[in-house]
C-alpha positions as CSV (number, residue, x, y, z in Angstrom):
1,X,-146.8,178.4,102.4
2,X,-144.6,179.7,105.2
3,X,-142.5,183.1,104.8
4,X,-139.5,181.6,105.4
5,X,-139.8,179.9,101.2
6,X,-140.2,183.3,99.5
7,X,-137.4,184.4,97.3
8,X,-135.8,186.8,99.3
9,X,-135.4,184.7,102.7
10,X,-134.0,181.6,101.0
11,X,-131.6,184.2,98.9
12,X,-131.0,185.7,102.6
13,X,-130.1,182.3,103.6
14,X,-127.7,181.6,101.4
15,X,-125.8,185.4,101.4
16,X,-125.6,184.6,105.1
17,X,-123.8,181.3,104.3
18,X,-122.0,181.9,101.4
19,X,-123.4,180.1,99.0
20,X,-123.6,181.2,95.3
21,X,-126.4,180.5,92.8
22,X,-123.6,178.4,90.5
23,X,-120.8,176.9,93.2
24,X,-117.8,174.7,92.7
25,X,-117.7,171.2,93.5
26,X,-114.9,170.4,95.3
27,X,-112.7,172.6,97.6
28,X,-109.2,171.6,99.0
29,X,-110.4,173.2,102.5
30,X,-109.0,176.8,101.7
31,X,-109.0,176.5,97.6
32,X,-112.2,175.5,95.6
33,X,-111.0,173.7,92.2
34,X,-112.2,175.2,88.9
35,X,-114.4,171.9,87.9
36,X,-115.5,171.3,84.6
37,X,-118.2,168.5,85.4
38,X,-121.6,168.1,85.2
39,X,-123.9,170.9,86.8
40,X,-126.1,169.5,89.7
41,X,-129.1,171.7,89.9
42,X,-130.9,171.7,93.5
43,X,-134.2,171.8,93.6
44,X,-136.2,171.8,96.6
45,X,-138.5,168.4,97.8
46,X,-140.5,171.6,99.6
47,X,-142.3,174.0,96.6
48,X,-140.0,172.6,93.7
49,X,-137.7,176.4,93.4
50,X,-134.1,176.2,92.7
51,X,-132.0,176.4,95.3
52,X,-128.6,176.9,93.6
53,X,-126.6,174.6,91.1
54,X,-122.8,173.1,91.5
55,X,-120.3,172.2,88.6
56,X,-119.5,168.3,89.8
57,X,-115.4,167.4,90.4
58,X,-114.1,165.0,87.5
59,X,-112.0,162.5,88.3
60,X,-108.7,164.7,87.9
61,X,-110.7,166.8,90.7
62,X,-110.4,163.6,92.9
63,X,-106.9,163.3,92.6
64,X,-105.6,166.9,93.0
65,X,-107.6,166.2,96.1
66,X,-106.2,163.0,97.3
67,X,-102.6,164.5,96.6
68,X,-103.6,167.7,98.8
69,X,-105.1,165.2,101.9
70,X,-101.6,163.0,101.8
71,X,-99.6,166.2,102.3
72,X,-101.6,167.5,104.8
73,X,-101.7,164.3,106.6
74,X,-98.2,164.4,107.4
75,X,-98.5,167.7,109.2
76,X,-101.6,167.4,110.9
77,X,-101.1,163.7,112.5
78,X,-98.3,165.9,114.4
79,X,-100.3,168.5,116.3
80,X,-101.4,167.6,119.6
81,X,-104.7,165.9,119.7
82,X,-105.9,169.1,122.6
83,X,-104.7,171.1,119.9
84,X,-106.7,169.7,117.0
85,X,-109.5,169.5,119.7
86,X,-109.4,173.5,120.4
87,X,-110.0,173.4,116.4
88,X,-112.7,171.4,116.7
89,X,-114.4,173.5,119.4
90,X,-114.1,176.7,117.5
91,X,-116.2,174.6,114.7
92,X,-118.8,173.7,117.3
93,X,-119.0,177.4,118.2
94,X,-119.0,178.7,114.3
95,X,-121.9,176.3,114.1
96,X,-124.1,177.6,116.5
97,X,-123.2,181.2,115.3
98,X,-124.7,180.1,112.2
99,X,-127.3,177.4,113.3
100,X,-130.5,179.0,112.2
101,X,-129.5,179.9,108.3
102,X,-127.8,176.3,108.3
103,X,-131.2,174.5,110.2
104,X,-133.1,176.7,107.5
105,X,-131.3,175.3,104.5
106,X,-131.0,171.4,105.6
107,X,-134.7,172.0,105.6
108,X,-135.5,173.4,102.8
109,X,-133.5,171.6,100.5
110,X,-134.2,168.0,101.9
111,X,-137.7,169.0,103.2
112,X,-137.7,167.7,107.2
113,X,-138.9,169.8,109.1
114,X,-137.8,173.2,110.5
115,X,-137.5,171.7,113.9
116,X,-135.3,168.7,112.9
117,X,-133.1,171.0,110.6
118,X,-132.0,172.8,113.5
119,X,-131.7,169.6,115.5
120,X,-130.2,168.0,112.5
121,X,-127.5,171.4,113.6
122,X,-127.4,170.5,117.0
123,X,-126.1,167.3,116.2
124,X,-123.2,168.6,114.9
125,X,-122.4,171.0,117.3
126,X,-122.9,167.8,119.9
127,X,-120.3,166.0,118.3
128,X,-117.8,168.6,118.1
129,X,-118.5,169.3,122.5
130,X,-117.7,165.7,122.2
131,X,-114.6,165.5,120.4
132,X,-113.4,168.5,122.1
133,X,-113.3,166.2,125.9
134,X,-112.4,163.0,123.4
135,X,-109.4,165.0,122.2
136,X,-107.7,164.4,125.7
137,X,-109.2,160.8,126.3
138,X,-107.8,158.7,123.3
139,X,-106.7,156.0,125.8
140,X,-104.6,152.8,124.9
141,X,-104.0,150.2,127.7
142,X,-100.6,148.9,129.9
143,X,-100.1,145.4,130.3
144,X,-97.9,143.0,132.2
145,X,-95.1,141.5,130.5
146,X,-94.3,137.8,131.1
147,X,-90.6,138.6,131.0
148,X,-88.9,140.7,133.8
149,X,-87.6,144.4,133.3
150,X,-90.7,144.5,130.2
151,X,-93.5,147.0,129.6
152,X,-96.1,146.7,127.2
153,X,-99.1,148.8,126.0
154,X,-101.1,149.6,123.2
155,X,-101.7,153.1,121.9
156,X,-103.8,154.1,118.5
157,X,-102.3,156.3,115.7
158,X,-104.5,157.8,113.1
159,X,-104.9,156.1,109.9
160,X,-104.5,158.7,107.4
161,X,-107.1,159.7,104.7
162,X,-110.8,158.9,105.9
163,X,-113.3,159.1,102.7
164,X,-116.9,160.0,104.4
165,X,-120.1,158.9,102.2
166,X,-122.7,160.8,103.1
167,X,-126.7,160.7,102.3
168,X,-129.7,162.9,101.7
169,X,-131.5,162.3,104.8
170,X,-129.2,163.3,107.2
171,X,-126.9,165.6,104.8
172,X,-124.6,166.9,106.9
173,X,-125.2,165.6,111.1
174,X,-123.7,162.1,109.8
175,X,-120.6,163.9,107.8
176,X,-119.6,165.6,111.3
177,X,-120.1,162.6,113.1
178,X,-117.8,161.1,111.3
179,X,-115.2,164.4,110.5
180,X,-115.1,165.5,113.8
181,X,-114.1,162.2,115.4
182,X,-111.5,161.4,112.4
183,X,-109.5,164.8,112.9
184,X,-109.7,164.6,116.9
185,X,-107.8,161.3,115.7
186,X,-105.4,162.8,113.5
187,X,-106.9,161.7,110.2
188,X,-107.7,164.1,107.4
189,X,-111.2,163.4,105.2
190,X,-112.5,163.8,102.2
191,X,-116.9,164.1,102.2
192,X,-118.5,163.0,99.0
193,X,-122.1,164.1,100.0
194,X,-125.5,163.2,98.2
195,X,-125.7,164.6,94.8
196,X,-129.8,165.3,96.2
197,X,-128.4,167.7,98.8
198,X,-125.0,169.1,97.3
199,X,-126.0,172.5,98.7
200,X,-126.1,172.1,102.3
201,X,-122.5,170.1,102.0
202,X,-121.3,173.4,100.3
203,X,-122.3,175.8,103.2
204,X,-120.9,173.3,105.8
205,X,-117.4,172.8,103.7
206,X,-117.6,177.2,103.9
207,X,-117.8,177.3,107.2
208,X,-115.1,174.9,108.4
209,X,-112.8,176.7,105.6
210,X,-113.5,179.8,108.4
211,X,-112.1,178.0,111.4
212,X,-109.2,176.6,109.4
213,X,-108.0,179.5,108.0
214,X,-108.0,181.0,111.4
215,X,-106.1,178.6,112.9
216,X,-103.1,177.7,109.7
217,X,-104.7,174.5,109.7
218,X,-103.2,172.8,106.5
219,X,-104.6,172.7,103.1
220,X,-105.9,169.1,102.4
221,X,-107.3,168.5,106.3
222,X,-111.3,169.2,104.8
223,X,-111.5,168.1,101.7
224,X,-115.0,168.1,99.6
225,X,-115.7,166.6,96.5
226,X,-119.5,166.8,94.7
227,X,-120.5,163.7,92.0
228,X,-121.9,160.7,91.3
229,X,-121.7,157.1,91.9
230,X,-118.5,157.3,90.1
231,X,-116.6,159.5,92.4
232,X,-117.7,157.0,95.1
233,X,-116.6,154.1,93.1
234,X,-112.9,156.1,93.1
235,X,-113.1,156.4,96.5
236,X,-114.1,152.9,97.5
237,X,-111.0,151.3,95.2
238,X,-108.9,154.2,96.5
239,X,-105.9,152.0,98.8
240,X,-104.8,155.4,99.7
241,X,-108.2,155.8,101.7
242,X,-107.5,153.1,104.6
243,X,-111.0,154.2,105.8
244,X,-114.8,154.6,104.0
245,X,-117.3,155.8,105.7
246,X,-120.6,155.0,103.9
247,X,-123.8,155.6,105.0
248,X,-126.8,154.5,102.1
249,X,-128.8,151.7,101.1
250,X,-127.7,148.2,101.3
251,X,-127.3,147.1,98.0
252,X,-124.9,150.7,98.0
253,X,-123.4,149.5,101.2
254,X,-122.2,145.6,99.8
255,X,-121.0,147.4,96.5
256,X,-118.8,149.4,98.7
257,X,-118.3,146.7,101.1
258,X,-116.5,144.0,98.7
259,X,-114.9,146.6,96.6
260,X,-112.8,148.1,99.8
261,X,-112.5,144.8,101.1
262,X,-110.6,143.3,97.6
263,X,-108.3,145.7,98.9
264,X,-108.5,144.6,102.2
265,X,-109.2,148.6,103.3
266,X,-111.8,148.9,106.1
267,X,-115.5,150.3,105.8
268,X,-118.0,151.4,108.6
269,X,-121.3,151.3,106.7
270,X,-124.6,152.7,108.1
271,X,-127.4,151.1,105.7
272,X,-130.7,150.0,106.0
273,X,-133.0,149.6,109.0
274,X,-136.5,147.6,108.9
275,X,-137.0,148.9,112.4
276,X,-140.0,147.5,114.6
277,X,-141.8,148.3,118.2
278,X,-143.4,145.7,119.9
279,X,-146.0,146.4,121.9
280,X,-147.4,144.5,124.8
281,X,-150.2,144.0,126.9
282,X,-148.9,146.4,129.5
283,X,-147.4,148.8,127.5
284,X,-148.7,152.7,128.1
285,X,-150.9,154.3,125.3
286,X,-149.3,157.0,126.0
287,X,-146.0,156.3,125.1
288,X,-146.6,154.4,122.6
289,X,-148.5,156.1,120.1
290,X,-146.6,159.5,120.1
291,X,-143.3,156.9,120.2
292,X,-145.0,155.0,117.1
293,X,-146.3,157.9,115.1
294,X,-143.2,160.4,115.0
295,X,-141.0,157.4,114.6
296,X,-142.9,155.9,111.8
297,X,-143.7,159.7,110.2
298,X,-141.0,162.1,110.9
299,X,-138.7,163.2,108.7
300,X,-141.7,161.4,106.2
301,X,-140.4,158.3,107.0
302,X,-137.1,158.7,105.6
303,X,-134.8,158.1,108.7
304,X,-132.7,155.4,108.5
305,X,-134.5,154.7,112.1
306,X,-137.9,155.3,110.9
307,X,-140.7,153.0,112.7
308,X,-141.7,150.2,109.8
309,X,-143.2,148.0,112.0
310,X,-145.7,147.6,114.8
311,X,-145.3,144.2,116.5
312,X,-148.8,144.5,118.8
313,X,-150.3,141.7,121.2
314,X,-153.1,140.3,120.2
315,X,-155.0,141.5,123.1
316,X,-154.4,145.1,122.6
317,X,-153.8,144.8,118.8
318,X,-157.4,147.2,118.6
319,X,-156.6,149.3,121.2
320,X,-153.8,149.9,119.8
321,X,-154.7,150.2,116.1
322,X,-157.6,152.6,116.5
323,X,-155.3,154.7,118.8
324,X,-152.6,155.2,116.1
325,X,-155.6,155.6,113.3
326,X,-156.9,158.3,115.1
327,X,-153.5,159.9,115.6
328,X,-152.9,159.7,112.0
329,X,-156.2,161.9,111.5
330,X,-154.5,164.6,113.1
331,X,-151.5,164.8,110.9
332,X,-150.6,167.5,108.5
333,X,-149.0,167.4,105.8
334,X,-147.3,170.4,104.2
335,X,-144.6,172.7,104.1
336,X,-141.9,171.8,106.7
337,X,-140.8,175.2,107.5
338,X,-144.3,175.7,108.9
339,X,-143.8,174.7,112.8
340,X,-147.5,173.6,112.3
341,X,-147.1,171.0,110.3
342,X,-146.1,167.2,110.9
343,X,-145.0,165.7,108.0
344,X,-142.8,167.1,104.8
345,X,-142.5,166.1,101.0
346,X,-140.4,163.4,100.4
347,X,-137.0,164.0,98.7
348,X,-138.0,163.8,95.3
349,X,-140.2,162.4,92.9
350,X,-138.7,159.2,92.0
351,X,-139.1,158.6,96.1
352,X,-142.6,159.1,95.7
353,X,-142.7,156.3,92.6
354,X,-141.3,154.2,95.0
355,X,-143.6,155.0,97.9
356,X,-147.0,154.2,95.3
357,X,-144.9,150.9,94.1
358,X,-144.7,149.7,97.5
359,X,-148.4,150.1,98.3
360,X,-148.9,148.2,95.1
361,X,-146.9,145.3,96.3
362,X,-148.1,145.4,99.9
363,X,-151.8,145.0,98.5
364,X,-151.0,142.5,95.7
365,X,-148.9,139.8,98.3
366,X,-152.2,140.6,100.6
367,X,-152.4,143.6,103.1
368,X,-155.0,145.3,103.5
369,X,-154.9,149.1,104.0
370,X,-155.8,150.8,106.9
371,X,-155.1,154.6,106.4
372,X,-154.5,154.5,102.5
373,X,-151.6,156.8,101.3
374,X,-151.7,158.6,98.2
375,X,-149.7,162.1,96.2
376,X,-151.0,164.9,97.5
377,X,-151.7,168.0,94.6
378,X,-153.1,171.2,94.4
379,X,-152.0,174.4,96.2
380,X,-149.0,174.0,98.5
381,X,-147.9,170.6,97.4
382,X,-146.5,171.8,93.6
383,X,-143.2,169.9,94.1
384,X,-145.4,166.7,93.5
385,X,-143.0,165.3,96.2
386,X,-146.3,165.5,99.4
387,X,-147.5,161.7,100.2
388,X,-149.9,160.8,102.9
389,X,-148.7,158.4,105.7
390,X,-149.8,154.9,105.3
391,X,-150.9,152.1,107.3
392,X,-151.0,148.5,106.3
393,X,-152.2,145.5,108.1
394,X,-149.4,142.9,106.7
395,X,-147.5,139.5,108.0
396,X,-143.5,139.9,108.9
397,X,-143.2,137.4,106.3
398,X,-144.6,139.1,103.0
399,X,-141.4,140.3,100.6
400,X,-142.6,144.2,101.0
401,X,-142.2,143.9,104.7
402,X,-138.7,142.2,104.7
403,X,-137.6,145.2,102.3
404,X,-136.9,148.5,103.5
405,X,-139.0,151.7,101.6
406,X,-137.9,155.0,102.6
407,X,-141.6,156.9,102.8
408,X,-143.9,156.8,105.5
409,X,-145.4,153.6,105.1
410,X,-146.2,151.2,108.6
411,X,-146.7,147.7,108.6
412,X,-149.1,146.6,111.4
413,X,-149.4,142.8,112.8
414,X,-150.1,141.0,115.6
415,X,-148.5,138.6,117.5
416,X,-149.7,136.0,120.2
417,X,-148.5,134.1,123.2
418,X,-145.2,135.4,125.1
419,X,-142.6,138.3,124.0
420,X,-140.6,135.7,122.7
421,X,-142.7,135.4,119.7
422,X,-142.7,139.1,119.5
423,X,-138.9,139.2,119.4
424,X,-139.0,136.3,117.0
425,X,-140.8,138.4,114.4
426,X,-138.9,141.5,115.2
427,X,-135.5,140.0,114.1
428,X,-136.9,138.1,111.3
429,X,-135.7,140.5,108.7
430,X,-132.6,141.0,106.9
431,X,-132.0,144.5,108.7
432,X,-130.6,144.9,112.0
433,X,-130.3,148.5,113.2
434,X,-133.2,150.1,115.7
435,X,-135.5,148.2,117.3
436,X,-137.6,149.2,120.5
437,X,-140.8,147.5,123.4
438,X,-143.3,149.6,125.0
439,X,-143.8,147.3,128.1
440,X,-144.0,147.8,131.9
441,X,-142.5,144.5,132.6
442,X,-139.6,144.3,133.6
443,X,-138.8,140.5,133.1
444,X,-140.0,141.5,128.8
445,X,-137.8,144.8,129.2
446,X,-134.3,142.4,130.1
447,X,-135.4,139.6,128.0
448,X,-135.8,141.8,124.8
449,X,-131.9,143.5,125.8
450,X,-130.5,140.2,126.8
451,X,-128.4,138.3,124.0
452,X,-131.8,136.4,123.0
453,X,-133.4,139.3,122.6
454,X,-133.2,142.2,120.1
455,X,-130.4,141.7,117.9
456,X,-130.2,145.2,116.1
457,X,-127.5,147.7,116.8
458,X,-129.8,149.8,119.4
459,X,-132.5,148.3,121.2
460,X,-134.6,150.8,123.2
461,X,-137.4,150.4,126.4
462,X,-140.3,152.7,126.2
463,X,-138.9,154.7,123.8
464,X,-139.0,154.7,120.3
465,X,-137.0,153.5,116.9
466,X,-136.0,156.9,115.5
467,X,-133.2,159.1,117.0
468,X,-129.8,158.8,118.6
469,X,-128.0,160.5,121.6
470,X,-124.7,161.6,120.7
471,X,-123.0,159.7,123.5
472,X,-123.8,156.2,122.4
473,X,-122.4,154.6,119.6
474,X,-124.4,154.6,116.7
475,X,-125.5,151.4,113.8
476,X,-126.6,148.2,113.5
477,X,-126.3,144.3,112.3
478,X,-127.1,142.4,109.6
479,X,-127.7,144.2,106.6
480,X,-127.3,147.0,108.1
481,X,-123.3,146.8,107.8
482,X,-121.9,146.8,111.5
483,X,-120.4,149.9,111.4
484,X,-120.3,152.3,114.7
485,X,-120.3,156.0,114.7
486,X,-120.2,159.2,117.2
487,X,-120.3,158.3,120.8
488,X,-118.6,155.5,123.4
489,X,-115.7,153.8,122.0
490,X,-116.6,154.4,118.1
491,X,-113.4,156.7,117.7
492,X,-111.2,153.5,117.3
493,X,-112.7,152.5,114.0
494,X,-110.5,155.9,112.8
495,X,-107.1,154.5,114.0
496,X,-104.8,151.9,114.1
497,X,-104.1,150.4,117.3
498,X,-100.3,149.6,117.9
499,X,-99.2,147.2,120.6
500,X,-95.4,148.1,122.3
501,X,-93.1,146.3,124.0
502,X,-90.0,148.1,125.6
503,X,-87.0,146.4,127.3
504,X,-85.7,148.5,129.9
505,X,-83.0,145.7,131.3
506,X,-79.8,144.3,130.3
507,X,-80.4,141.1,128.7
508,X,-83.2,139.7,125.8
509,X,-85.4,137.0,127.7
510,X,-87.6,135.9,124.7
511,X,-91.7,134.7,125.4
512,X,-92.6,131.7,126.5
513,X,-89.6,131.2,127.9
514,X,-87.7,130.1,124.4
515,X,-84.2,129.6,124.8
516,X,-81.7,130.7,122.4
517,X,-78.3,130.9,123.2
518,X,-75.4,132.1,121.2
């Protein structure tokens, strides 16, 4: 087991960050709330240690909260958004002060690997560069009026409380993407975070207390609350939250989905992907398995962007097949603060019933196994939470395939004929957010990103499935909820746009040239 797991480092870790062995749940951005709830022990996916515990917020917790964000909503919608940006870009700069015992943590206590818990950091301090130049850039538009001496435009105006559900896989890039764009806006935000990584949330609601306090930044702005399903339900019927921000499963997703929309508040939901890469007859070997095997693999197969799917022409389908076989030879499996090894636990071990249940189910609706998975024991693996990466010949049609499982399992099948058919299979699940083709034609590369083409969220040439660029907005279709968050145009979600018209003459011409005289 790597040095970085022994007792002292991890207790290093958290002295650095400010993190307690018994923490408080929820924190008003300069006050942490006595809470009285139940203690959330976190272990680690990695050897199985305790990390640290945290006393959950009750629902009185909630509200002290709520009433602390509406206050501090009326002062903070007033600063100038360069201002709030220049807040934001000390955060960016606190974070990379702090990036290696933060990377360290995110990785230890949801098991990715070292690597991606820094990157999972670098993420973060991406999206504050990028609110920082958004912060001068939150354009409306000027139009014509069809009446003389008229001006119109429309401008955006932040919304007010943004609630930010948050999940273990990603447990705290996808809460920044989110914060850091909603208080560039003007918005204030309250994070619930996974109850599975409470830990990480706490260091990351420390370190933005830091920046605050430095710069008088209101009480209420930040706002963090640790629970269950039943502080999300709060925050889902909440009509004081114009705004949830959910990123989970799908069933979660629909639950939040109808419940904010009886109130006719707005969500932006991030849920499941069934992602697939077709592959065709021209497509580079050598792109395509290192594309295929990190995307179906890394982070063990629970990224929302994971590769599930290999869509492979039938005249390649062996190539191709033995190719990501023999890659899957070389993996290793273990600790994920070891820079030596490719795959990590899984988050816990109800994750790994689920991964055996869906090997189950592949083989009873008929797949056939090609690299069989299984729990790893013995020395190095006593979380019970190490599985080995699986590969399953299978048809797009059998009900394992159309359901998303969060472990390193990949579904190989073939298709025949043109791309077409390829694209066919690729969109005939219920998901719709990452897709990819590894092809050197160019005539398959437009067709798959033209409107009969892909129809997920992100569709990607010669690259694969898994990852985002900060620049680009980021979700998908279908089932997977529609939302769009970080880059391009996704800040509007967090407003209200307003549309203005000013008379600067001395009469009142009405539209459409309505007559009404008095």
């Amino acid at each position: 087991m790597a040095e970085v797991q022994s007792g002292l480092e991890i207790q290093e870790i958290l002295d650095q960050l400010g993190i307690e062995k018994n923490n408080l749940g929820a924190s008003t951005g300069s006050v942490w709330l006595d809470t009285k709830g139940e203690k959330i022990d976190s272990y680690s996916p990695v050897d199985g240690q305790l990390i640290a515990s945290v006393t959950a917020a009750s629902a009185a917790d909630y509200e002290a909260l709520i009433l602390k964000s509406q206050e501090a909503f009326k002062t903070w919608r007033q600063m100038p958004a360069p201002k709030r940006g220049e807040i934001i870009r000390q955060f960016g700069d606190k974070l990379r002060d702090y990036k290696e015992p933060l990377g360290k943590l995110v990785s230890y206590e949801m098991g990715k690997s070292l690597q991606e818990g820094y990157g999972e950091v670098q993420e973060m301090i991406d999206i504050c560069d990028f609110a920082v130049g958004l912060s001068r850039q939150l354009y409306g538009s000027t139009m014509h009026s069809e009446r003389p001496v008229h001006r119109m435009y429309d401008q955006y105006h932040p919304l007010g409380i943004v609630g930010i559900i948050s999940a273990f896989n990603f447990p705290v890039a996808v809460w920044s993407w989110n914060a850091a764009l909603a208080w560039i806006c003007g918005d204030v935000c309250i994070w619930k975070p996974s109850e599975k990584t409470p830990i990480t949330a706490v260091a990351c609601q420390k370190l933005i207390e830091e920046v605050f306090s430095d710069n008088d930044v209101p009480e209420g702005v930040s706002c963090l609350v640790i629970g269950g399903a039943e502080i999300g339900k709060l925050m889902a019927a909440d009509k004081r939250v114009p705004l949830i921000s959910a990123t989970g499963s799908t069933p979660m997703g629909k639950n939040v989905g109808q419940v904010v929309g009886a109130r006719l508040g707005r969500s932006l939901l991030e849920l499941g992907g069934n992602n697939a890469i077709i592959i065709t007859p021209t497509a580079d070997l050598k792109v395509v398995v290192p594309g295929a095997v990190f995307g179906a693999v890394g982070t063990a197969g629970q990224r929302c962007t994971s590769t599930r799917r290999l869509i492979i022409h039938a005249d390649v389908y062996d190539t191709v097949k033995n190719a990501i076989v023999k890659a899957y030879g070389q993996l290793k499996i273990g600790d994920p603060l070891d820079s030596n090894m490719h795959v990590g636990p899984l988050i816990d071990k109800a994750a790994v019933a689920m991964y055996e249940d869906a090997l189950k189910q592949a083989v009873a609706q008929g797949a056939k196994l090609i690299v069989e998975g299984g729990v790893l024991s013995g020395e190095g693996y006593e979380s019970g939470c190490y599985v080995k990466p699986a590969i399953v010949e299978a048809e797009n049609e059998f009900a394992i395939v159309q359901h998303e499982t969060f472990a390193p399992i990949l579904y190989l099948m073939k298709y025949t004929g043109d791309v077409e058919n390829a694209i066919a299979i690729q969109n005939g699940v219920p998901q719709g957010l990452s897709s990819s083709i590894m092809t050197n034609n160019l005539k398959e590369a437009e067709l798959f990103l033209s409107a009969q083409g892909s129809d997920c969220g992100i569709a990607n040439v010669n690259i694969g499935t898994s990852g985002a660029e900060i620049g680009g907005a980021f979700g998908g279709e279908k089932e997977t909820g529609g939302g769009r968050e970080s880059g391009s145009d996704a800040w509007k979600v967090y407003m209200r746009r307003q549309t203005n018209t000013i008379n600067y003459g001395d009469s009142l011409p009405l539209a459409q040239g309505i007559k009404f005289d008095l």
